[in-house]
C-alpha positions as CSV (number, residue, x, y, z in Angstrom):
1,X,8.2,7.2,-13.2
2,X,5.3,9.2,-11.9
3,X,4.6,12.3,-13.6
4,X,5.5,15.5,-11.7
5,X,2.3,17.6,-10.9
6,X,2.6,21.4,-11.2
7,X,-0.7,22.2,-9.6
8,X,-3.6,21.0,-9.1
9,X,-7.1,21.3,-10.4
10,X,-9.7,23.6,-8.9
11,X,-11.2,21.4,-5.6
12,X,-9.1,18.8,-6.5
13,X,-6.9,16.5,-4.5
14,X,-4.1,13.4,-4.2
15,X,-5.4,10.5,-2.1
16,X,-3.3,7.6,-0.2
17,X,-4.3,4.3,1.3
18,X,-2.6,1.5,2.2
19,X,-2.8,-2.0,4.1
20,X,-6.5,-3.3,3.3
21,X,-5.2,-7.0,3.5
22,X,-8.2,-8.0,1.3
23,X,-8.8,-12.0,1.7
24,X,-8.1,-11.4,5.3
25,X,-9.4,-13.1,7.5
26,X,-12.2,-14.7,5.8
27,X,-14.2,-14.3,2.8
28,X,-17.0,-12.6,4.7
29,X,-15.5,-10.3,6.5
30,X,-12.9,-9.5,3.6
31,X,-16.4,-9.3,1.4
32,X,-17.6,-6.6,3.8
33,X,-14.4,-4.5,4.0
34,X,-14.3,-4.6,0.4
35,X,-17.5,-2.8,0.4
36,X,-16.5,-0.1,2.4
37,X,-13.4,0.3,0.3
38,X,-15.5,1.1,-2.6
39,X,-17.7,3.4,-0.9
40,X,-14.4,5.5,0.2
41,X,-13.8,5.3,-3.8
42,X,-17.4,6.1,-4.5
43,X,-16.6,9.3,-2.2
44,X,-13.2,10.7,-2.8
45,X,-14.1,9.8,-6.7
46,X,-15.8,13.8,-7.0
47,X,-12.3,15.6,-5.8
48,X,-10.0,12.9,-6.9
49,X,-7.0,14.2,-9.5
50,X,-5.0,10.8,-8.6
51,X,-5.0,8.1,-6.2
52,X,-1.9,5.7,-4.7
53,X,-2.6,2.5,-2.6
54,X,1.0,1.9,-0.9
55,X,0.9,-1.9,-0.9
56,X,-0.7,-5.0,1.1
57,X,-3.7,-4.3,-0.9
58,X,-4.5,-7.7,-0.5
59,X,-3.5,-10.2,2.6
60,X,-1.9,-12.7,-0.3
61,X,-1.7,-11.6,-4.2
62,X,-0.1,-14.2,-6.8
63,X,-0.6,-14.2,-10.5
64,X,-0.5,-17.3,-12.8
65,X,0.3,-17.1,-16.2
66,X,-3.5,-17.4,-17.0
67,X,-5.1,-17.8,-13.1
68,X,-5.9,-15.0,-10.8
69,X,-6.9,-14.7,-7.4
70,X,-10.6,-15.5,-6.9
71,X,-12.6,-12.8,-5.3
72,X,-12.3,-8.7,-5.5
73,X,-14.4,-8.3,-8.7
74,X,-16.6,-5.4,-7.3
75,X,-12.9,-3.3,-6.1
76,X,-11.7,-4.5,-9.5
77,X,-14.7,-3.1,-11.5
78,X,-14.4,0.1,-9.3
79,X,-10.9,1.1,-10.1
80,X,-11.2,-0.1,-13.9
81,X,-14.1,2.3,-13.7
82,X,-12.2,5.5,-11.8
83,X,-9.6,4.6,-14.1
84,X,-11.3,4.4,-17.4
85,X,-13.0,7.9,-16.3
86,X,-9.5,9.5,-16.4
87,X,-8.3,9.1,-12.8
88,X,-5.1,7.6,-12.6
89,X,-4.4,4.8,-9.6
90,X,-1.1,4.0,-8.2
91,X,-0.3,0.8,-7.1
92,X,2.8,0.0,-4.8
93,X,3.3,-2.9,-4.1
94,X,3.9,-4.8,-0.6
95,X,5.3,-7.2,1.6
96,X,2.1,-9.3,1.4
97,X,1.1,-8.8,-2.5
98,X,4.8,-8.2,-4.0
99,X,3.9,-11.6,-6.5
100,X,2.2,-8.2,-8.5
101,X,3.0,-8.6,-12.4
102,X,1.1,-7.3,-15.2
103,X,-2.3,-8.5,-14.4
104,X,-3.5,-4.5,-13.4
105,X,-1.5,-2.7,-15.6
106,X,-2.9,-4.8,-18.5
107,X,-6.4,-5.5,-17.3
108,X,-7.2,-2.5,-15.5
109,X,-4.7,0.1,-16.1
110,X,-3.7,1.0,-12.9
111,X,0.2,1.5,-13.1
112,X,2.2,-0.6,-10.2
113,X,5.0,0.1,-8.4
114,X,7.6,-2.2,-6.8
115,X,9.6,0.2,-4.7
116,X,9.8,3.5,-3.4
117,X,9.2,6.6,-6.1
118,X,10.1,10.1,-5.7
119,X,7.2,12.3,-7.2
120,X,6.8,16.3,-7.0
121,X,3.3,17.8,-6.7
122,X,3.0,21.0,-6.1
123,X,6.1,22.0,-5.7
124,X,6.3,19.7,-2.5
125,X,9.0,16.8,-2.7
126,X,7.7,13.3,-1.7
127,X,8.7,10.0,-1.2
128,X,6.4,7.1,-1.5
129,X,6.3,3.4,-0.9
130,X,5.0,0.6,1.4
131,X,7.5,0.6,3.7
132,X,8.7,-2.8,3.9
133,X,12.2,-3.9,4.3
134,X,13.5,-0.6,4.9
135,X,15.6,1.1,7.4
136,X,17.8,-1.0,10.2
137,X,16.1,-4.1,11.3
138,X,13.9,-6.6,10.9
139,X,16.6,-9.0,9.5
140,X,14.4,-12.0,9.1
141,X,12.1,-10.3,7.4
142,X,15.0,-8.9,4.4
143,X,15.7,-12.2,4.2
144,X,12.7,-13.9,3.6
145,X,12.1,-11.0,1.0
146,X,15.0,-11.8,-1.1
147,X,13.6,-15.3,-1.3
148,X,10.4,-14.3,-2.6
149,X,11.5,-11.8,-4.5
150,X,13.9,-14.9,-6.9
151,X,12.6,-15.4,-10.1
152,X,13.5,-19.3,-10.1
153,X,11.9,-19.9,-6.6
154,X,8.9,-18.0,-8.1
155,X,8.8,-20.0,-11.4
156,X,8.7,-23.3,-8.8
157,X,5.8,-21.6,-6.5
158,X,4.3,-20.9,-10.4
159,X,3.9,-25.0,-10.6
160,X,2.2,-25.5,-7.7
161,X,-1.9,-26.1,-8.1
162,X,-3.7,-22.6,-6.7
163,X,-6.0,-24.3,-4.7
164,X,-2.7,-25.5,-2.7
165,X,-0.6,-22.4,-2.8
166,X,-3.4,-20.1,-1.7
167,X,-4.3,-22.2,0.8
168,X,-0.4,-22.6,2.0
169,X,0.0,-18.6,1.9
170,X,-3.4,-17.9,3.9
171,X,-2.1,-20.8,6.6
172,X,1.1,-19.0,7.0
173,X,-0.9,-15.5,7.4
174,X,-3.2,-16.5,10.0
175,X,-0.5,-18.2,12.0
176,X,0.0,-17.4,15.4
177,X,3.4,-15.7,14.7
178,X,1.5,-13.8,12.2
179,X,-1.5,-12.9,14.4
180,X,1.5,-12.0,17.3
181,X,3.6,-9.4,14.9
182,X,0.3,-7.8,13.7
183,X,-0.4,-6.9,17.8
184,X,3.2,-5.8,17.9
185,X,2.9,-3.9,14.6
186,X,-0.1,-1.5,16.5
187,X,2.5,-0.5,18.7
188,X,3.8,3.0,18.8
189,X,7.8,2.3,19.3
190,X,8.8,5.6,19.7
191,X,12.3,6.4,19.0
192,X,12.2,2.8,18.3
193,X,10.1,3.2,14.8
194,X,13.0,1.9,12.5
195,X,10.9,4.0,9.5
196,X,10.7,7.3,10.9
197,X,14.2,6.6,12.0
198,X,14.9,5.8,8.1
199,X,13.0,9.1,7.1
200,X,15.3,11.0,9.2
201,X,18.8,9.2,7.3
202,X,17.3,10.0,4.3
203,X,16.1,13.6,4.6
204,X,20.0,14.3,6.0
205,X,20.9,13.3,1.9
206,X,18.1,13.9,-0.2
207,X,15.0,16.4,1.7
208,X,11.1,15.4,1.1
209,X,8.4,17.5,2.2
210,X,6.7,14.1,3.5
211,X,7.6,10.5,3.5
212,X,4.5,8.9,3.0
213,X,4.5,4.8,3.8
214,X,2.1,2.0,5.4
215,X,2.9,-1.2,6.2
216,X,3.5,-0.3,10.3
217,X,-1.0,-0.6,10.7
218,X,-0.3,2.5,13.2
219,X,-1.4,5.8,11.6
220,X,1.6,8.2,12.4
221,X,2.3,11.9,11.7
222,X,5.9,12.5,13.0
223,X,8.2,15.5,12.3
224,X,11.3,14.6,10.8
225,X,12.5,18.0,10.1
226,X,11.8,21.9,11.1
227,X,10.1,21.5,7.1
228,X,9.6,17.4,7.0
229,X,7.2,14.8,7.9
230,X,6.2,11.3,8.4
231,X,3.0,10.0,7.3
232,X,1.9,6.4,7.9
233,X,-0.9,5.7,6.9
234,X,-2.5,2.8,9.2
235,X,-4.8,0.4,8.1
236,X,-8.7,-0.6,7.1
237,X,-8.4,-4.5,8.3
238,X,-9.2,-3.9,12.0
239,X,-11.9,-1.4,10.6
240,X,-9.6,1.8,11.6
241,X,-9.9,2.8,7.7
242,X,-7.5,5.4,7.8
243,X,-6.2,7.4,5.1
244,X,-4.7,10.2,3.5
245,X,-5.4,13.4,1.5
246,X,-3.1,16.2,-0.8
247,X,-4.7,19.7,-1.0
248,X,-1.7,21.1,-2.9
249,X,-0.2,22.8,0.0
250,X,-0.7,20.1,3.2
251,X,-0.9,16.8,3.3
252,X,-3.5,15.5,5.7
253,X,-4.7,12.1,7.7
254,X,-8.5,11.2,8.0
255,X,-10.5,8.6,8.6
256,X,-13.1,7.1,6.7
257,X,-17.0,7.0,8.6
């Protein structure tokens, strides 16, 4: 449970980021968005009082017992090292790296998250989570996450070499279905946006100031009340590198250089 947050420090903020699909779509190009990641780190590190990355971190995530993913040791050694200098990171995790055990909460010390948390800063009421699998719709998709989500089909995916399995999972990413949601996933549905339409059911039971989620790659700020909002906060892998900051009263969206 994430701590509730009274106020906060002088010049301080909360950040959000979501969707960097690390890995994706090669090495080099992953290599160089990686990069800028850390120099939005090396930035909002000054002002920083916490920090929560909402999932599809990476483009495919899956630990082994003793095998991790090769690859993101400089974004590794940059949160270990915000971390270690007493700034806690939030990890959520998503539709593309939900495989997330204890790797970072062990290794790194950055706490994860496998569904949607309530949290209180401020006196402001938040909800916050990727995104997937919520709301009316996308059937297919709820489907396919229950299968991934099975403990016995994950011990059989466990026994597969990682050479193999990483190169199965980064096949089915780049496939033309794939590629074809992703374009769909840029466009603005209007009424249509089954998460803003899920914001709106919830707030009728339970009220948030915001409803802060990613996984739609459009950065959204939509009204869901007279005293409620929607915050989505796009994406860094077509080089948009949107985000989101706390200031104790308003929560805002930017975009980084």
């Amino acid at each position: 449970m994430i701590a509730k947050v009274e106020s906060l420090f002088p010049n301080k903020k909360i950040y959000f980021a979501s969707d960097f699909h690390l890995g994706s779509p090669n090495a080099s190009i992953s290599l160089e968005r990686e990069r800028k990641i850390i120099r939005w780190l090396d930035a909002i590190k000054p002002t920083a009082q916490q920090i929560f990355l909402l999932g599809d971190v990476f483009d495919f995530w899956y630990e082994y017992n003793h095998v991790v993913p090769k690859g993101y040791i400089r974004f590794f050694g940059k949160l270990a090292e915000i971390i270690d200098s007493g700034i806690p990171i939030n990890f959520f995790t998503g539709n593309h790296d939900l495989w997330t055990f204890d790797y970072f909460p062990s290794e790194i010390g950055m706490k994860v998250y496998h569904c949607p948390q309530y949290v209180e800063f401020c006196g402001k009421k938040l909800l916050i989570g990727h995104g997937d699998g919520l709301g009316n719709g996308d059937y297919g998709y709820k489907i396919l996450k229950k299968i991934f989500e099975n403990r016995f089909l994950q011990y059989l995916f466990a026994k597969i070499h990682p050479d193999l399995s990483f190169r199965l999972a980064f096949f089915w990413s780049r496939s033309s279905k794939n590629k074809a949601r992703n374009e769909e996933e840029k466009r603005f549905l209007g009424e249509k946006e089954w998460l803003w339409q899920y914001c709106k059911a919830l707030e009728v039971q339970k009220h948030a100031d915001y409803y802060i989620f990613g996984h739609r790659h459009l950065p959204l700020d939509l009204e869901v009340s007279a005293n409620s909002r929607y915050i989505n906060l796009g994406e860094w892998f077509t080089n948009q590198c949107h985000y989101a900051e706390f200031d104790g009263n308003n929560l805002t969206l930017k975009t980084f250089e």
